[in-house]
Backbone as CSV, one residue per row, in Angstrom:
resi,resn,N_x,N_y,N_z,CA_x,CA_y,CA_z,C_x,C_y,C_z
1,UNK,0.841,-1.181,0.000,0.000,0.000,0.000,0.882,1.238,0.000
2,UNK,0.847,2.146,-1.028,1.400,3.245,-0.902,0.708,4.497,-0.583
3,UNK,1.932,5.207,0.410,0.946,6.110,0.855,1.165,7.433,0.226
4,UNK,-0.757,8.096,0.354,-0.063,8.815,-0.588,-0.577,10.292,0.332
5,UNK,0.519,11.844,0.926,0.399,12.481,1.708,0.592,13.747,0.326
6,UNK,-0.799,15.115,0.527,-1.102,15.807,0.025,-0.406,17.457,1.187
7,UNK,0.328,18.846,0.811,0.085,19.762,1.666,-1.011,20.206,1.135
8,UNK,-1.487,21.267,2.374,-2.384,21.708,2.006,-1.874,23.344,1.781
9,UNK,-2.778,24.524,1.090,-1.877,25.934,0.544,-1.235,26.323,1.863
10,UNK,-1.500,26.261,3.285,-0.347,26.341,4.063,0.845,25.838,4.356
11,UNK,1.275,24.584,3.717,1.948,23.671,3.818,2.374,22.834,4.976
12,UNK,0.888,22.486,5.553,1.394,21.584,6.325,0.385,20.178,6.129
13,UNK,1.240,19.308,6.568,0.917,18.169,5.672,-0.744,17.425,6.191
14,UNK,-1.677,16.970,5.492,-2.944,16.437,5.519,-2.941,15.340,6.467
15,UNK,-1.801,14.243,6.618,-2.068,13.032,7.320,-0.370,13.306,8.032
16,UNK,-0.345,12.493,9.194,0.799,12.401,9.808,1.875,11.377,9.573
17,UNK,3.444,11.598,9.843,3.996,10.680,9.054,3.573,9.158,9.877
18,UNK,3.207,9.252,11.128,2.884,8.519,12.202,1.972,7.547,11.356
19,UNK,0.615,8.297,11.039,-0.102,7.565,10.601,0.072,7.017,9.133
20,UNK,0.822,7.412,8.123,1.430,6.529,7.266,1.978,5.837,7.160
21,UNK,3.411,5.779,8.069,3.668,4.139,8.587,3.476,3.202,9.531
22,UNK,2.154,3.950,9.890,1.315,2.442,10.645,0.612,1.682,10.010
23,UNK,0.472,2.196,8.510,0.167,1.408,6.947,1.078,0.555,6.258
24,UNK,2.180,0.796,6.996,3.305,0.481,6.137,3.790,-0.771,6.952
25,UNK,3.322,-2.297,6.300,3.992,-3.000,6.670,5.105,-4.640,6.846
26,UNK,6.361,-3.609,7.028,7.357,-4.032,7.530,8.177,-3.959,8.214
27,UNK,9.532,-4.403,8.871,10.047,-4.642,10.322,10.776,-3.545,9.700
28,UNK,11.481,-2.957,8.900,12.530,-1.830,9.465,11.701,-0.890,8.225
29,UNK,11.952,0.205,8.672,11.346,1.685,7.476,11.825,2.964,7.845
30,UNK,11.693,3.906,7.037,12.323,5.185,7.582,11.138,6.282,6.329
31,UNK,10.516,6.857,7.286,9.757,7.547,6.587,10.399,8.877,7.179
32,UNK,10.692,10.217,5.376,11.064,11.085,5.782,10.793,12.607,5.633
33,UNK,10.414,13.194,6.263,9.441,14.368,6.088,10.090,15.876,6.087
34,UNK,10.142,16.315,4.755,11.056,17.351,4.591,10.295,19.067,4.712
35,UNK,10.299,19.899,5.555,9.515,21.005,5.170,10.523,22.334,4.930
36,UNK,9.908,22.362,3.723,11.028,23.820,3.054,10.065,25.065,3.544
37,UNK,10.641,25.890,4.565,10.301,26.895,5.366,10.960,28.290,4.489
38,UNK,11.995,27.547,3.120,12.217,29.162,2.995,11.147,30.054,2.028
39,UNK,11.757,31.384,1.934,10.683,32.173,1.242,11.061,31.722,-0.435
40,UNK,12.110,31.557,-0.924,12.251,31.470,-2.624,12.830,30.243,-3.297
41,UNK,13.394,29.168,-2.469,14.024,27.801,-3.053,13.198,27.194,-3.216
42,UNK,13.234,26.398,-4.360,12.332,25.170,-4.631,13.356,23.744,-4.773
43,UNK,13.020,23.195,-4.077,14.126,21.623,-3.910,13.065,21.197,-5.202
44,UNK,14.160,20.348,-5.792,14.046,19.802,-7.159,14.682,18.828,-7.405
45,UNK,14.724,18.262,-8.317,15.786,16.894,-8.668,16.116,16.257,-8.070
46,UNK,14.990,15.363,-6.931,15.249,14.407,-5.942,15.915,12.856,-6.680
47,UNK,16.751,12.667,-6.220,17.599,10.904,-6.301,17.820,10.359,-4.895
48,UNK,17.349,9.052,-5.488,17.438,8.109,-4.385,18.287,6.713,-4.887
49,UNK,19.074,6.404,-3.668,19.724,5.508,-3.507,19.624,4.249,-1.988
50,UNK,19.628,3.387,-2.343,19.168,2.495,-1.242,19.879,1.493,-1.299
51,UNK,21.252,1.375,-0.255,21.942,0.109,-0.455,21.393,-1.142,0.238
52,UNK,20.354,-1.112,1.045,19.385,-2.020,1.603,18.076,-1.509,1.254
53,UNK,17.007,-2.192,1.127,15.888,-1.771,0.956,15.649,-1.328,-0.491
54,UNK,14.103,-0.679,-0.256,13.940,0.286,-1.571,12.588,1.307,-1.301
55,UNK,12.840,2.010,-2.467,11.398,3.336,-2.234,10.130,2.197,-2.028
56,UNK,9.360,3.150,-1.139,7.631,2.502,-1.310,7.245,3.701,-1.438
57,UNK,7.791,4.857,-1.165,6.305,6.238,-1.621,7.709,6.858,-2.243
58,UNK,7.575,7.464,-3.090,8.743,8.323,-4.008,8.844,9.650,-3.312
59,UNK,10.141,10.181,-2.769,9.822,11.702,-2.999,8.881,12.404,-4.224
60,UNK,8.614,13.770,-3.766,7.818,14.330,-4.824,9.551,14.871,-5.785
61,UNK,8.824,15.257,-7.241,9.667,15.857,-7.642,10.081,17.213,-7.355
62,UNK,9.150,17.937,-6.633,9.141,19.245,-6.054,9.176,19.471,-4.660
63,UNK,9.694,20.309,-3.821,8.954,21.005,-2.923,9.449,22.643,-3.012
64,UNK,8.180,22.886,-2.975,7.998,24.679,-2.884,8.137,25.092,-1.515
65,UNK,8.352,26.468,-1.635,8.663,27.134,-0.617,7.490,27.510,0.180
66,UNK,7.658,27.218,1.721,6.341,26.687,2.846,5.398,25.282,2.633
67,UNK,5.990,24.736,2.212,5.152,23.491,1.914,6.144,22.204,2.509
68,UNK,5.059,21.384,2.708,5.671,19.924,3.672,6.066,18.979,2.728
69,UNK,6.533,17.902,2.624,6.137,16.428,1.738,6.970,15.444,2.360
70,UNK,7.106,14.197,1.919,7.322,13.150,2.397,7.433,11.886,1.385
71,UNK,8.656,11.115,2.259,8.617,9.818,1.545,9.038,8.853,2.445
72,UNK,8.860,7.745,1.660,9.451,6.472,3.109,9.696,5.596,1.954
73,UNK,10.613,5.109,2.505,11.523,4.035,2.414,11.689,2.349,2.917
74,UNK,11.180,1.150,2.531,11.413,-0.103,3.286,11.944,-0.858,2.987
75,UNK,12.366,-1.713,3.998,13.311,-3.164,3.977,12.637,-3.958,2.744
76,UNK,13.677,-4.715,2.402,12.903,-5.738,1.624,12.560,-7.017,2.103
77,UNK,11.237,-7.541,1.767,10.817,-8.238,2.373,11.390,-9.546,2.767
78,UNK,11.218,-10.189,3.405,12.423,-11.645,4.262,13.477,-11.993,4.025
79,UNK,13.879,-10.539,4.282,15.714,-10.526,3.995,16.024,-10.005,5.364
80,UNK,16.871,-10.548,5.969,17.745,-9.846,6.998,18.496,-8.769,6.867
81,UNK,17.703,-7.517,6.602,18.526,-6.863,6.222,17.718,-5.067,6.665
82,UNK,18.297,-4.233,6.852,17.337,-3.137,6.970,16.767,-2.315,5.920
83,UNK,16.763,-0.618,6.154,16.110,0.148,5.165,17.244,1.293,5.196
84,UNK,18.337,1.262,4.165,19.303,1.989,4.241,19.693,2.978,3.124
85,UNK,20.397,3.870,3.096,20.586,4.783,1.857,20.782,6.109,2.030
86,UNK,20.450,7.034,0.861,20.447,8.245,0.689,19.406,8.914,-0.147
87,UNK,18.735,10.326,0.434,18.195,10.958,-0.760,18.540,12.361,-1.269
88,UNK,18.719,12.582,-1.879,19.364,14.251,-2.566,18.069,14.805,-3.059
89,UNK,18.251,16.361,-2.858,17.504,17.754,-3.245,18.344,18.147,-3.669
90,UNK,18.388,18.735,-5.400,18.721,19.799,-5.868,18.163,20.944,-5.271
91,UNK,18.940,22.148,-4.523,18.421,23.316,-3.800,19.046,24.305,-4.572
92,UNK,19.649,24.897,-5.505,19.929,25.669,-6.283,20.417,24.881,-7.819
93,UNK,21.051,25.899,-8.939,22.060,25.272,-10.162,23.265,24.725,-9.740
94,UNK,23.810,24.789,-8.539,24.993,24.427,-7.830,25.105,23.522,-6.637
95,UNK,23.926,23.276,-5.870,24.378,22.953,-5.042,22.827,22.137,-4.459
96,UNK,23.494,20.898,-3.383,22.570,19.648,-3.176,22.004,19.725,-1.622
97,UNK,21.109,19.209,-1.277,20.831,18.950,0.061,21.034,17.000,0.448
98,UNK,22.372,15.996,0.798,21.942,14.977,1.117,21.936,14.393,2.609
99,UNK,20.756,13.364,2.474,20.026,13.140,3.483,20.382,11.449,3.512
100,UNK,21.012,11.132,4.590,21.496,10.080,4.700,20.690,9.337,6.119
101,UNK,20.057,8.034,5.628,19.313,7.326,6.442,19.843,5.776,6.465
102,UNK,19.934,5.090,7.939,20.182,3.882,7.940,19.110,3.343,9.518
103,UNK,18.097,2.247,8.956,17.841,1.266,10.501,17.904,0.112,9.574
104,UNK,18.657,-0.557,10.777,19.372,-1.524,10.144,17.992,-2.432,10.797
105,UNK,18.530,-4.056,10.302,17.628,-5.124,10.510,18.245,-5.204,12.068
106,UNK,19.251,-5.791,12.100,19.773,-6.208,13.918,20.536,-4.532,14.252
107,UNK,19.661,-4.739,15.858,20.128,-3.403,16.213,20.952,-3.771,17.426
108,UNK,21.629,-5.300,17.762,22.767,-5.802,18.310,24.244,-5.551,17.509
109,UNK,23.757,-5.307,16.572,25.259,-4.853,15.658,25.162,-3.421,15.081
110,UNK,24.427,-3.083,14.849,24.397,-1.494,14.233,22.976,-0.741,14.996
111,UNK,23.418,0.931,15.098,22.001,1.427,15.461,21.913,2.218,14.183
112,UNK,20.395,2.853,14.644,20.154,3.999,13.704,20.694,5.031,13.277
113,UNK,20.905,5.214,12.405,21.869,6.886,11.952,21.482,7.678,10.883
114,UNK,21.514,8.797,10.606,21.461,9.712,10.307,21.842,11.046,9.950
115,UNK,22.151,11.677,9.058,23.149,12.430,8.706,22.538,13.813,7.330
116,UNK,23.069,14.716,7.305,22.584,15.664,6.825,23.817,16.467,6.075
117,UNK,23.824,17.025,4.412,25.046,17.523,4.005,24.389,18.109,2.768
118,UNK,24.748,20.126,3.211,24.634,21.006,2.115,26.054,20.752,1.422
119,UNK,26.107,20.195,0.100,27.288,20.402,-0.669,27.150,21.885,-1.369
120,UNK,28.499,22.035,-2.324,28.447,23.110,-3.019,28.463,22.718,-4.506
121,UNK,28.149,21.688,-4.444,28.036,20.774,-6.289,26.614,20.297,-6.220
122,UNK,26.181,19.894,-7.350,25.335,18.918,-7.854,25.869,17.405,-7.767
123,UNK,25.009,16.722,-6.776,25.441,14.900,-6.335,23.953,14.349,-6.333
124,UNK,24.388,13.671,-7.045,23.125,12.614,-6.922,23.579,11.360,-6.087
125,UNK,22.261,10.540,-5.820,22.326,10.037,-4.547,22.471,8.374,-5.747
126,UNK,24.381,7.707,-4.736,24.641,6.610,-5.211,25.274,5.921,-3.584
127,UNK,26.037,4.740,-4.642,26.582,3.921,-3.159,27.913,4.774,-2.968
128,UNK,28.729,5.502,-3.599,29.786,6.641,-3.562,29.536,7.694,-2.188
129,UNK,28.224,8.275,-2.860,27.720,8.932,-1.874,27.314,8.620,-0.498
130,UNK,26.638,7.643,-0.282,26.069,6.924,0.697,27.294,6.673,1.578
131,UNK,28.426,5.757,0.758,29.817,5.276,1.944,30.813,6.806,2.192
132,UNK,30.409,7.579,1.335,31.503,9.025,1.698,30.355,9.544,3.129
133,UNK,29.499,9.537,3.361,28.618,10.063,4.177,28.282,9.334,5.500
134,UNK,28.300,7.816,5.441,28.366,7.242,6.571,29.763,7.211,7.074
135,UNK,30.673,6.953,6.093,31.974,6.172,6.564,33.115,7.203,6.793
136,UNK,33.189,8.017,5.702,34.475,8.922,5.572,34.516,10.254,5.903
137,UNK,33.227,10.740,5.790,32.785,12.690,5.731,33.483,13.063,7.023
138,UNK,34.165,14.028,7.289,34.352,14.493,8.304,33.185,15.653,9.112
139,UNK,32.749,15.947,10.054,31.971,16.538,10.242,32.031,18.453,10.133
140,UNK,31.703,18.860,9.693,31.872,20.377,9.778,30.546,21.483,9.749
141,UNK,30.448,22.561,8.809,29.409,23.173,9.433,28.775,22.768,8.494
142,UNK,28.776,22.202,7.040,27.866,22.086,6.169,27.375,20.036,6.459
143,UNK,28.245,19.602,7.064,27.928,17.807,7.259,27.739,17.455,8.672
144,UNK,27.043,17.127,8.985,26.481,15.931,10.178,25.923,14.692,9.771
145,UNK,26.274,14.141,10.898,25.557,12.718,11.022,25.819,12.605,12.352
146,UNK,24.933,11.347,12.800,24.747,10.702,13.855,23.693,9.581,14.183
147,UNK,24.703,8.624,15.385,24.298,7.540,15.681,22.788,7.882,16.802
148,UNK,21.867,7.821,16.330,20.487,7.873,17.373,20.318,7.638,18.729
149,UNK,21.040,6.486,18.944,21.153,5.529,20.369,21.594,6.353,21.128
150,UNK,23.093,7.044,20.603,23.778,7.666,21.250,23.617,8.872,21.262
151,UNK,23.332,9.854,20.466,23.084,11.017,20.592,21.575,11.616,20.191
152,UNK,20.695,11.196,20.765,19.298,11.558,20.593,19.478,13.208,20.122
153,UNK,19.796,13.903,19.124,19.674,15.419,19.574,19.302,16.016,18.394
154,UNK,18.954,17.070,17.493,19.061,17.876,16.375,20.478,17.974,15.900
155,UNK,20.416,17.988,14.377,21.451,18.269,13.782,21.487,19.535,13.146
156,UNK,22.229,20.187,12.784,22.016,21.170,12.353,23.133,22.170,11.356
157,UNK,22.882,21.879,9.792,24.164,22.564,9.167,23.514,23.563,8.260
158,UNK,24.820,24.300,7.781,24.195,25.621,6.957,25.543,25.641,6.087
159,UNK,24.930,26.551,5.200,25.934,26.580,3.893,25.288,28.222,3.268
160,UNK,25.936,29.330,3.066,25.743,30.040,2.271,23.800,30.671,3.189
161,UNK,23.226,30.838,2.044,21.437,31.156,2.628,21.140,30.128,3.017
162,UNK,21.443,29.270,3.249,20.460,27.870,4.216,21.174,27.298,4.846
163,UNK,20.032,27.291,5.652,20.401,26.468,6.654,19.504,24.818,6.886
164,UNK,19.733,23.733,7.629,19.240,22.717,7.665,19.218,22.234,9.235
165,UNK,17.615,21.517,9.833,18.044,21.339,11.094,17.290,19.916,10.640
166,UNK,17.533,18.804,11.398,16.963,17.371,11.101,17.072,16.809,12.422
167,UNK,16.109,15.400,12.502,15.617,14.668,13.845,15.425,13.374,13.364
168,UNK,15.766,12.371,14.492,15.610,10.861,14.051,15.245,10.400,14.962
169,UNK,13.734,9.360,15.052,13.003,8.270,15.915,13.897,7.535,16.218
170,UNK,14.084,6.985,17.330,14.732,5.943,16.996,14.218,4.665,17.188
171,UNK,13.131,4.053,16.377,12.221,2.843,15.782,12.564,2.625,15.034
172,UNK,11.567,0.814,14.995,11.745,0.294,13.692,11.134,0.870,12.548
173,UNK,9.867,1.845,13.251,9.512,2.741,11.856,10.109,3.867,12.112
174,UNK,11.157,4.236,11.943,11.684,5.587,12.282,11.293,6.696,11.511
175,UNK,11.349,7.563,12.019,10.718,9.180,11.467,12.384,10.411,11.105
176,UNK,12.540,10.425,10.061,13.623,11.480,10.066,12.851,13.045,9.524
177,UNK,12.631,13.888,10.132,12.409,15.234,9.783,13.465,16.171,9.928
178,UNK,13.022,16.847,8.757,13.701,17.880,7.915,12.658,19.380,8.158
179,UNK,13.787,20.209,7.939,13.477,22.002,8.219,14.567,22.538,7.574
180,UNK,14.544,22.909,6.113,15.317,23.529,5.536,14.895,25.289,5.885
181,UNK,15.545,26.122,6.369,15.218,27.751,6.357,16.417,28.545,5.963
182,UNK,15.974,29.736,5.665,16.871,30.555,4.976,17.390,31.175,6.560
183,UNK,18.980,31.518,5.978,19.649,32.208,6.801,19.278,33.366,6.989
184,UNK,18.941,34.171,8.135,18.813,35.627,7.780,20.045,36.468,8.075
């Protein structure tokens, strides 16, 4: 069943991500809810990459400025394995928003993580991307990530006019939200 979540002209979203993946079911998922708060960017040219799992609701190809949307992501079915990956926003001609999500199947060997990175290029979302972002990125003001278990907290990077703050459940249906706003 795919779900399917409408904003409304205020932009905030019609159904909750809560209640979309209590539709959604399988043992690991990551549904992720992005709201672009600024006054003039339009995120565009969403790519997705999933080195476990795969899409069940697609990002939209758009989000406008004050408006909510959402997508989720799941395990594949009777595989030991979780719901892992990356998704990219084109946010200008230059430059990307990626959004790095992992719940794994066993959470005796890995926890949840999460991670957030304004580049200053155009990247689309691959397994390149995905292992530079879990494994190698160093952290600074435009990259975060983090392990859930351990650091329950907001992330928060900026680059140039934006800024980015993000949050992670830490469930098997986990919730990652997004708040892109302009710098003032």
């Amino acid at each position: 069943m795919k779900a399917v979540v409408q904003t409304n002209p205020q932009g905030t979203m019609q159904a909750s991500m809560v209640e979309i993946l209590s539709k959604v079911d399988v043992g690991r998922c990551v549904g992720i809810e992005i709201s672009n708060k600024t006054k003039s960017v339009t995120l565009s040219s969403p790519s997705t990459y999933c080195g476990s799992g795969h899409v069940h609701s697609p990002p939209p190809p758009t989000i406008a400025p004050n408006a909510t949307d959402c997508c989720v992501f799941v395990k594949n079915g009777l595989m030991a394995r979780g719901s892992v990956g990356v998704l990219t926003y084109q946010c200008s001609e230059s430059s990307t928003i990626a959004i790095l999500f992992s719940n794994p199947f066993d959470y005796n060997l890995y926890n949840i993580q999460f991670g957030v990175w304004l580049t200053d290029h155009i990247r689309k979302a691959d397994d390149t991307l995905y292992n530079e972002m879990y494994n190698n990125r160093q952290h600074s003001s435009e990259f975060k990530c983090a392990d859930v278990k351990k650091h329950a907290q907001a992330l928060e990077v900026s680059r140039g006019n934006l800024k980015v703050s993000a949050t992670m459940s830490n469930d098997y249906k986990a919730i990652l939200k997004l708040e892109i706003l302009d710098v003032e």
